[in-house]
N, C-alpha and C positions, 0 to 999 in steps of 0.2 A: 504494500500500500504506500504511494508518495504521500508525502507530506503536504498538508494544505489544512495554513492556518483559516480562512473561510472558512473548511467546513467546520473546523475545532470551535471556532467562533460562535458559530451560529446554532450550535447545539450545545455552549455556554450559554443555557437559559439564565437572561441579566445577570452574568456575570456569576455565576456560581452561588450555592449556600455560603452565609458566613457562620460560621462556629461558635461566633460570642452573641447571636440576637438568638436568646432562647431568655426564659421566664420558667423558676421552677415555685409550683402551688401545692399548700396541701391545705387543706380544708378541714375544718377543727375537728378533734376527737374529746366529748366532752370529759369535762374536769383533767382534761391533762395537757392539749397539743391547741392552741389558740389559733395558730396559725399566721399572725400578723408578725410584720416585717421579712418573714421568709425571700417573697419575690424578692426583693431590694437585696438582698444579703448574699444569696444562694450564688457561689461567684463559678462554679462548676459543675456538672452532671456529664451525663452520655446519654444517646438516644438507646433504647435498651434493645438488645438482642434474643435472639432465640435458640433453643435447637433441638432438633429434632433426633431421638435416640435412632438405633440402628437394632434390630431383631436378627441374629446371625442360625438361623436354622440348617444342620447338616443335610445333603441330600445326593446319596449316590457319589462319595468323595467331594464336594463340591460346598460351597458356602454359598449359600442363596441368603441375601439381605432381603428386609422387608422393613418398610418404617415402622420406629416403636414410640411410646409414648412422647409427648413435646415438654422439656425443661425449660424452663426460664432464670437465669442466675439472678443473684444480687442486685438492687440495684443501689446504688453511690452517688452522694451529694459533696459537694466542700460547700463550707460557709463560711464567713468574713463573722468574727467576734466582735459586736459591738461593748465598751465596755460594761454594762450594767448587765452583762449575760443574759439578756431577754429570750434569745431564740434558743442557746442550750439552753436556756434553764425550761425552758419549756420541752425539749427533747429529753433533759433528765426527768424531768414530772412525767412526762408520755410513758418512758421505761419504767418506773418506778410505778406506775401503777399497772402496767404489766406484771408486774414482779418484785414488789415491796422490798427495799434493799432491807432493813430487819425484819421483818414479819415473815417473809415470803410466801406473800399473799398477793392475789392478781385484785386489783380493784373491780373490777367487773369484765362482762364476756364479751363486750363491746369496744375493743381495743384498737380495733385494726378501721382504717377510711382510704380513699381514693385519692390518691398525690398525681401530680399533674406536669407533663412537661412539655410547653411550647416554643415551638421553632419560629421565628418568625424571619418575613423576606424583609429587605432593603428598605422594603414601601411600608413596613410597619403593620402588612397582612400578617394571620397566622398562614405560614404555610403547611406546617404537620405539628398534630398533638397526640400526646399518649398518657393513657390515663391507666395506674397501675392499682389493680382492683384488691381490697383486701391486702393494705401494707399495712407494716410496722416496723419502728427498727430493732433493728439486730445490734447493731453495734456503733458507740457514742467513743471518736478516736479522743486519743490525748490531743492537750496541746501544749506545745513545745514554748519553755519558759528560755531566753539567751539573753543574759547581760549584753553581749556584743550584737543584739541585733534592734539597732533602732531604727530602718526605715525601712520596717513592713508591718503589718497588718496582721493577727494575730487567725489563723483558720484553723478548721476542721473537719472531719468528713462523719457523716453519718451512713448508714449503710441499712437498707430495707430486703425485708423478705416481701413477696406475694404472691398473689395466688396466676394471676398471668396478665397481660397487657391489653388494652384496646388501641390500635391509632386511626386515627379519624384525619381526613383536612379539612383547614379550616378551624373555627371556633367552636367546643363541644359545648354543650345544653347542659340540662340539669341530667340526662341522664347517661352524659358521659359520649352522644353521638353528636356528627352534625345535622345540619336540617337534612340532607342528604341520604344520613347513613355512614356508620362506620366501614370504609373501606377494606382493613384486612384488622380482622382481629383475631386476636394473640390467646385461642384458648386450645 
């Protein structure tokens, strides 16, 4: 195939995604996760993946595949520490009433809500969002104390389990679709 910046071009739909117009939401879990200031803060994520297992059945010397069940791993935020700890501290009350750091007792059965992550294009459209069903975190990282570091900004990552993903384009509704309809969803 020669080379030809035209056609590269012109299936550069505007210029490509950019990596940093995205908005991550999660929407309160009562008595523990408020949910305010996240979007503002949330200074990293990933669009979340899939995958699909593999069934290896023997037959007549031979390995015949067949798709097996679909996993979905982790999914991963960092966030920017404001000083009064508002958003960990709401991440630690979230965990802590999953799993009482003395008691270890779960506050109720109602833990887990629907977190949100939107891509948006240049023009300030959403262009893809994914809405991960049935999260909670897993895991609330350290954060890293250094005399010698004073001009950055103090982060951390939080890290969620769920149940599987929806993505939609476009802006989702209350029940997590577009007017349209969810295009490919992740169950």
């Amino acid at each position: 195939m020669a080379f030809n910046i035209t056609s590269f071009r012109s299936g550069m739909v505007f210029d490509g995604q950019r990596p940093n117009l995205f908005e991550v939401t999660i929407p309160n879990v009562p008595n523990a996760f408020l949910g305010g200031g996240l979007p503002i803060m949330a200074k990293g994520t990933s669009i979340p993946g899939g995958t699909i297992g593999t069934v290896i059945v023997p037959y007549f010397g031979r390995e015949v595949k067949l798709a097996g069940n679909r996993t979905f791993p982790e999914w991963t935020i960092t966030v920017l520490n404001d000083e009064d700890f508002s958003i960990r501290g709401q991440f630690e009350r979230w965990m802590n009433y999953i799993n009482d750091h003395g008691s270890n007792v779960r506050g109720s059965t109602s833990y887990t809500t629907k977190g949100n992550v939107q891509q948006f294009g240049k023009g300030t459209t959403v262009t893809a969002s994914y809405s991960f069903v049935n999260m909670f975190p897993t895991d609330l990282s350290e954060i890293t104390l250094d005399w010698g570091d004073n001009d950055t900004i103090e982060e951390y990552t939080v890290t969620f389990a769920y149940d599987y993903w929806i993505r939609a384009k476009g802006a989702l509704n209350a029940t997590g679709r577009t007017q349209a309809n969810a295009i490919t969803e992740g169950k």
